[in-house]
Residue, then its C-alpha position, 0 to 999 in steps of 0.5 A: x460461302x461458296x454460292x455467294x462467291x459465284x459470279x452472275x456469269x455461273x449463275x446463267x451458266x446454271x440457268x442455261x444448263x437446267x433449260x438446255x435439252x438434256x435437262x429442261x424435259x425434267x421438269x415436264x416429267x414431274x408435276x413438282x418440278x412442273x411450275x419451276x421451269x417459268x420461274x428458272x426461265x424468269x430469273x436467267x431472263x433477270x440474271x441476263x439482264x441485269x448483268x453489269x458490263x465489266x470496263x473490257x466490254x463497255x470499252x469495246x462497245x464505245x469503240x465500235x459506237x465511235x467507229x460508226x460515229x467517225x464514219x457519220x462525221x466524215x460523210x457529213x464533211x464530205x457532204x457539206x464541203x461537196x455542196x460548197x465546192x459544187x456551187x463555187x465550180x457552177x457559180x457564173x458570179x465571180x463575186x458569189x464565187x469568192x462568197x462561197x469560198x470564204x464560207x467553205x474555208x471558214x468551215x473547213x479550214x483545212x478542207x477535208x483533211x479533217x476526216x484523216x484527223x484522231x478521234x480526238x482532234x476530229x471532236x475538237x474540229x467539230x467544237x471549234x465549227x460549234x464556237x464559230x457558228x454561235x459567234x459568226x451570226x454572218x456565217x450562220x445566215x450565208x450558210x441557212x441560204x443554202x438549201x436543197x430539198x431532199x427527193x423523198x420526203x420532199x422536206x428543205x434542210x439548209x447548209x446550216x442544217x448539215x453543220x449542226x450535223x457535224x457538230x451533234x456527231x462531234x458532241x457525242x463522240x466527245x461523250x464517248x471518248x470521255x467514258x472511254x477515258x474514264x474506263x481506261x483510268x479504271x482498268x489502270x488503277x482501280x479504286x483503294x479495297x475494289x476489283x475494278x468490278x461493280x455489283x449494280x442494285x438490279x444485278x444484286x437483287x437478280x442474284x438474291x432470286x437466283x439462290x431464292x430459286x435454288x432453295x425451291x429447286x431443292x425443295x421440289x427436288x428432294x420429294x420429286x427426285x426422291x425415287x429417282x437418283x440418276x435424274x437428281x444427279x443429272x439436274x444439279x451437276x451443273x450447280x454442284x459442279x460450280x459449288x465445289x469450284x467457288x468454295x474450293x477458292x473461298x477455302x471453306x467447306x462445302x457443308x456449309x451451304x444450305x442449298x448444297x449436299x456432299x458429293x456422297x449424298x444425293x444432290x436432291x436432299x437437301x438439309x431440311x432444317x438448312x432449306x430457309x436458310x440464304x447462302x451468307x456472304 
């Protein structure tokens, strides 16, 4: 039926419309209508969220998430390969010099070249100090050597400290461009007999206290609004209003909703014998 075929956005909409201030104060006026205004805030708070992302969104959150991961990654090689460069040019010791250089360029072996690299080359560089790291035992103890401790909190963190930095934020932009991967599949060819679009457990059961809420909205409505017409048509425009768009597309008939009227009936009275009644799908 047509309220079934309203999607969690309308849903809010409606929500949102019967507690905005042209509206909410209906419910102060009547005592029936009194305890329901706590209900519909409970079940907009459920419907909000429970909201499933669609891949659009979710892509453009991994998006942003990435840009401020390139941004920890490159500070972190800007960082390490600064400490490195430093202790080569203040160095009196030409051998530790030579030291120090091998260690910077094993780690960056394209020097900082590698903060101008995709997203994807820059997760595969930081895998690449990853394998080198858990290989070169060698490299791991020049690098713990290095330390600096920070002014604050007075707490020590080695050269080796900083790597695994880099690694970590290689690591969970690797997670991330996987997601977006698989999003981007989606987008391109959604699963036989979908949308591309999903209904999680919570969204359905925020769904099903929405028309549950519906159902007593009518029912207070009718005895509350019974004397008061303009106020009835002013609560459920909204309602009514999506109604008639979801059934218009669905091709069925707006009778067939127990929870709404025709538009030549006062939206408050409901059919009595239909207010038990769950909109079917």
């Amino acid at each position: 039926m047509g309220a079934r075929r309203m999607s969690t956005r309308t849903m809010i909409s409606i929500c949102k419309y019967k507690l905005s201030p042209k509206v909410q104060p209906l419910f102060g006026k009547y005592d029936l209508m009194s305890p329901l205004e706590k209900v519909t805030q409970d079940v907009l708070g459920l419907l909000v969220d429970s909201l499933v992302l669609d891949n659009n969104e979710r892509m453009e959150r991994i998006r942003a998430t990435l840009n401020n991961l390139d941004d920890r990654h490159d500070a972190d090689n800007r960082a390490l390969f600064g400490l490195l460069d430093s202790l080569i040019e203040k160095s009196d010791d030409a051998d530790r010099q030579t030291e120090l250089a091998v260690i910077r360029d094993e780690v960056f072996p394209i020097g900082l070249k590698v903060n101008n690299l995709s997203w994807q080359d820059e997760t595969a560089s930081c895998l690449r100090l990853e394998s080198l790291l858990q290989k070169k035992q060698s490299l791991r103890s020049a690098l713990d050597k290095i330390s600096l401790v920070d002014g604050a909190s007075m707490q020590p963190r080695s050269a080796l400290d900083w790597a695994n930095d880099i690694v970590a934020t290689g690591k969970d932009m690797e997670k991330l461009l996987q997601e977006y991967a698989a999003l981007t599949a989606q987008e391109k060819a959604p699963a036989a007999g979908t949308t591309g679009q999903s209904t999680s457990a919570k969204e359905s059961k925020a769904r099903n206290r929405f028309f549950h809420l519906i159902r007593m909205l009518r029912e207070n409505a009718s005895m509350a609004f019974e004397d008061n017409p303009s106020d009835a048509a002013l609560f459920w425009q909204t309602y009514d209003d999506e109604y008639r768009k979801a059934n218009a597309t669905s091709g069925k008939e707006e009778a067939s909703d127990p929870t709404v009227t025709t538009s030549n009936t006062d939206p408050a009275q409901a059919n009595p014998s239909n207010e038990s009644q769950t909109p079917a799908s």
